[in-house]
C-alpha positions as CSV (number, residue, x, y, z in Angstrom):
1,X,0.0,0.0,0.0
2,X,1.0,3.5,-0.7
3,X,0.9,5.9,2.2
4,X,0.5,9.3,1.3
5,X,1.2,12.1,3.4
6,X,0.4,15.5,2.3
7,X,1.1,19.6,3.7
8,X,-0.4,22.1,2.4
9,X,1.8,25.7,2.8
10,X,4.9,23.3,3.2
11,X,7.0,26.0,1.3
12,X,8.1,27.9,4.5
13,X,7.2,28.4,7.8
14,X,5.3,26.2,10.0
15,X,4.4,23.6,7.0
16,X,7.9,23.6,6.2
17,X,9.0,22.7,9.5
18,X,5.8,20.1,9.6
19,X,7.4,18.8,5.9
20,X,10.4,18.4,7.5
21,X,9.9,16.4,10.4
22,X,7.3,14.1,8.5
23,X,9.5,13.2,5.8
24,X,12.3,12.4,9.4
25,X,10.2,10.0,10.5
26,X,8.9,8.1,7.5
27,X,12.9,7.8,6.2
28,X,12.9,6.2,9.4
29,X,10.2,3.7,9.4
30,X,11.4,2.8,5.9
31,X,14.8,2.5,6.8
32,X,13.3,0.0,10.0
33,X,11.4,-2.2,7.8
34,X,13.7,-2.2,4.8
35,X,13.7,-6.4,4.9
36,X,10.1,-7.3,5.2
37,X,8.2,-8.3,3.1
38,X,4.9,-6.7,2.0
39,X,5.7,-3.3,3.9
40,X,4.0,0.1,3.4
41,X,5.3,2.5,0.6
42,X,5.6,6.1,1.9
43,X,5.4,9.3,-0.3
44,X,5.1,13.0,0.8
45,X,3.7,15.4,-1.4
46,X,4.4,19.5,-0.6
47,X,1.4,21.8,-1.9
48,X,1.8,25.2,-2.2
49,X,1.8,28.4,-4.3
50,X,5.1,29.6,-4.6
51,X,6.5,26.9,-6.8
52,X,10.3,28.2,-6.8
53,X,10.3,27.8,-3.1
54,X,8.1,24.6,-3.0
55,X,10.5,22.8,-5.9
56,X,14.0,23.7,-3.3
57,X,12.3,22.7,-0.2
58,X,11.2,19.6,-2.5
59,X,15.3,19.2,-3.3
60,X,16.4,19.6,-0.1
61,X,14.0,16.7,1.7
62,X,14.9,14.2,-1.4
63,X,18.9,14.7,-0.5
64,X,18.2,14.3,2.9
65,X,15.5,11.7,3.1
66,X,16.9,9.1,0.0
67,X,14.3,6.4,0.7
68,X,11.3,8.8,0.6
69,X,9.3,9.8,-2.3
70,X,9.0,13.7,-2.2
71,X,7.0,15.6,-4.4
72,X,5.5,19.3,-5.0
73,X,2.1,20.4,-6.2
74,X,1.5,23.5,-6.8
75,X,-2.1,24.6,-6.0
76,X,-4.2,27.8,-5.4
77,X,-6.6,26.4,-2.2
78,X,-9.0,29.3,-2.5
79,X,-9.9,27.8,-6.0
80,X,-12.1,24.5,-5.6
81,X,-11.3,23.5,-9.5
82,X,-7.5,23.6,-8.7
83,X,-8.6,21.4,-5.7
84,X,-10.3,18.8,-6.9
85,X,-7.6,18.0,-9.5
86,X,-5.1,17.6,-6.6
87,X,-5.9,13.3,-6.3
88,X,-5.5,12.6,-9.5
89,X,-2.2,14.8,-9.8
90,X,-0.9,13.1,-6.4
91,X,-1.7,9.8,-8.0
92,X,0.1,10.4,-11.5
93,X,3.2,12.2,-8.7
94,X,3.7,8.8,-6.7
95,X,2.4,6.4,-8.8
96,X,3.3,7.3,-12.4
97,X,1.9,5.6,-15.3
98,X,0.2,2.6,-13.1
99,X,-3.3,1.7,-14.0
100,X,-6.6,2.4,-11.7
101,X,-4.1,4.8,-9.3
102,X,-7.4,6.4,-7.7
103,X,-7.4,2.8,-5.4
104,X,-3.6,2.5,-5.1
105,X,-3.1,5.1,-2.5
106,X,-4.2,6.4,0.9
107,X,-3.7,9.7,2.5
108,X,-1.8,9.0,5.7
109,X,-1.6,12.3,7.4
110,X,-3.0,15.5,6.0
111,X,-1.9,18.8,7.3
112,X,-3.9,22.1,6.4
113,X,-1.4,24.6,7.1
114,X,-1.9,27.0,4.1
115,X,-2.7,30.3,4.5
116,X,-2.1,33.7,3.2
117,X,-3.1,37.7,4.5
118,X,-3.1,40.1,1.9
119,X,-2.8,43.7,2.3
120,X,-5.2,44.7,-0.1
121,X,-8.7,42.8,-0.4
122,X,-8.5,40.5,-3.3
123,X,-11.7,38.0,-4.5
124,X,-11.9,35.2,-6.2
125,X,-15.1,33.6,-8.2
126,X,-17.1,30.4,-7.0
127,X,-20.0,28.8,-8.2
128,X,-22.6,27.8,-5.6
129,X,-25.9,25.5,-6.4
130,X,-29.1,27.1,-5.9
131,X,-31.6,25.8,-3.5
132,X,-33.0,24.0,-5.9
133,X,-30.2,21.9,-6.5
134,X,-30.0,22.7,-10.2
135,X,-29.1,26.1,-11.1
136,X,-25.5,27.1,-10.2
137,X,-24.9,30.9,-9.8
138,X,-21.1,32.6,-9.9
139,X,-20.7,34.9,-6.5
140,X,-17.3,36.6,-5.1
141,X,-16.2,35.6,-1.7
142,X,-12.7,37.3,-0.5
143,X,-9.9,35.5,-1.3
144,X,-8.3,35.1,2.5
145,X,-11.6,33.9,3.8
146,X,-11.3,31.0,0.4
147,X,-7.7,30.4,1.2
148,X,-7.8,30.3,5.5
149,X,-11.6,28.6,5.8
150,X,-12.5,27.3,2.7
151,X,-9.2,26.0,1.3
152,X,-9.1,23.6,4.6
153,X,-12.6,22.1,3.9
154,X,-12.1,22.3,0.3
155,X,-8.8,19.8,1.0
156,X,-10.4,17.5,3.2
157,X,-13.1,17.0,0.5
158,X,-11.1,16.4,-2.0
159,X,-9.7,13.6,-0.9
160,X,-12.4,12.0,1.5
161,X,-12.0,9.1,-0.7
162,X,-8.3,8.2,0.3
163,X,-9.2,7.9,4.2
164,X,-9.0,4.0,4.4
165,X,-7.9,2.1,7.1
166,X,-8.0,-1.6,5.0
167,X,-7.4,-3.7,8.2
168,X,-6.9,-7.0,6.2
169,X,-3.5,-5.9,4.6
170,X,-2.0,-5.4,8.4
171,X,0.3,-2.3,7.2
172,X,-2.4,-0.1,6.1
173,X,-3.2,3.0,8.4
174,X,-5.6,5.3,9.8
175,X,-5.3,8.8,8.2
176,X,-5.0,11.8,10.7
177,X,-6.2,15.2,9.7
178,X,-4.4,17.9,11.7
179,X,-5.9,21.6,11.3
180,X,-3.3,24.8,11.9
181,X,-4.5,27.6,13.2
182,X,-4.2,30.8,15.0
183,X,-5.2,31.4,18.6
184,X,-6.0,34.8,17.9
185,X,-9.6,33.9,16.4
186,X,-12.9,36.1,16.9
187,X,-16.4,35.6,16.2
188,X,-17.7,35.6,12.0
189,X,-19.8,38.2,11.5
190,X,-22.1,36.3,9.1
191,X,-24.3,39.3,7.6
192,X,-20.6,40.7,6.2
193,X,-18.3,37.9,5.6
194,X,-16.3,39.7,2.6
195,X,-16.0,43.1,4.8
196,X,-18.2,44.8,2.1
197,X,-19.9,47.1,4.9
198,X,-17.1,47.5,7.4
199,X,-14.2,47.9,5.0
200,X,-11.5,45.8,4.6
201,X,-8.8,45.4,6.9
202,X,-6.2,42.4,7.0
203,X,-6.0,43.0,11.2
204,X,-9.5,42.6,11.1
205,X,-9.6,39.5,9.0
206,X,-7.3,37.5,10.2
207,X,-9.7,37.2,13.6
208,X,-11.9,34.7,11.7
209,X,-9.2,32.6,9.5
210,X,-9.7,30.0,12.3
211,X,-11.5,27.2,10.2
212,X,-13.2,25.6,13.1
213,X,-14.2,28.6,15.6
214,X,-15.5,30.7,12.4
215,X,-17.7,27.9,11.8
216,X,-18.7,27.8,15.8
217,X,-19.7,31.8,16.1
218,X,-22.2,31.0,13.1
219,X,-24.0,28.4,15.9
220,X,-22.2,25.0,13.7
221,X,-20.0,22.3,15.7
222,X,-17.2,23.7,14.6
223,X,-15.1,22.5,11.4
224,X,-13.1,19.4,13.0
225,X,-16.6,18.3,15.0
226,X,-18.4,18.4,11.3
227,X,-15.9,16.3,9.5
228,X,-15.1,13.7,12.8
229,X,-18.8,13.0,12.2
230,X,-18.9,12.9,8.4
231,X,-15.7,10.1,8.2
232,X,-16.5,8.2,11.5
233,X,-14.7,6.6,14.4
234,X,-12.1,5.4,11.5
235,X,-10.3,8.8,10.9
236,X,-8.9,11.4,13.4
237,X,-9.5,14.9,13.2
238,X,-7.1,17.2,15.3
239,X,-6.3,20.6,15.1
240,X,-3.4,22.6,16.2
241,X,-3.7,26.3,17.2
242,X,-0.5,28.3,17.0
243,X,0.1,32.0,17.7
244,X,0.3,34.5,14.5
């Protein structure tokens, strides 16, 4: 079986670090079970923007780790389309050329970690079903908000379908979702999510790019308690919170 792993904002900073200790320990465990038979295959894929900085951070972990697979994805998380692709480009990444790769790999550890605070307010376009279910309208939603909170859901969609724990091949493993985020989080004001009325301010944004208590000030469960209950007892969801 081939164990994914996969950071998101690995290029620098805290997902680097993450990156960096992940790709330690799996060169490890392969290094410990380089004589069995029928042992786990590990792979870690770094996903960010910046593909000059994602590509060295890439080099430097393959020198370092030589038994590890270590790849780089470049990816915009406030776009869903770019999103969505991600599996199937993770699958070509550690796989190659090999034949029905959608059921030939499972997400070990996922780390949301991306993020990014712009000084001036950008958007970004999404389409969103109608109540109806069959109309699909175009609407902007500020592009921090997509990157910070949406871009963390939008990942753990994506790949809901690479979260098995196949118990009859003895190696295989239960993926672990951990969620970064800052300890300086406030309330969502849901009546101005974009900052249309108040003005925009990225001080004053960066308050709700907490995934899971943004979701909680809008009377939810809060991100990690949503998705614990959408994949069941078989998958772990933690969350870190750091300070900005």
């Amino acid at each position: 079986m081939m164990i994914v792993d996969i950071v998101t904002g690995a290029t620098q900073g805290i997902g680097k670090a993450v990156a960096e200790y992940i790709a330690m320990q799996r060169s490890e465990s392969l290094s410990n079970v380089a004589t069995q038979k029928n042992q786990n295959h590990y792979a870690l894929v770094l996903v960010g923007r910046n593909e000059d900085r994602g590509t060295q951070v890439r080099d430097f972990l393959r020198s370092s780790t030589q038994q590890l697979q270590v790849h780089f994805a470049s990816c915009d998380l406030s776009e869903w389309m770019q999103v969505q692709e991600l599996p199937s480009r993770v699958a070509s990444l550690v796989l190659g050329d090999t034949d029905n790769t959608d059921e030939l790999f499972q997400v070990g550890i996922l780390v949301n970690n991306a993020a990014e605070c712009p000084p001036q307010q950008r958007f970004v376009d999404r389409m969103r079903r109608q109540r109806d279910g069959n109309n699909i309208a175009m609407e902007k939603v500020d592009k921090q908000f997509a990157s910070n909170v949406l871009g963390y859901h939008f990942m753990i969609r994506a790949f809901q379908d690479y979260y098995y724990a196949v118990h009859q091949e003895g190696n295989a493993t239960t993926t672990h979702i951990v969620n970064v985020a800052s300890t300086w989080a406030g309330c969502l004001d849901l009546t101005d999510i974009s900052f249309q009325r108040r003005g925009y301010s990225m001080t004053m944004m960066m308050p709700i790019d907490n995934p899971s208590n943004a979701i909680e000030c809008s009377a939810d469960s809060g991100a990690n308690d949503y998705w614990s209950k959408e994949f069941g007892s078989t998958r772990v969801i933690q969350e870190i919170h750091v300070r900005p």
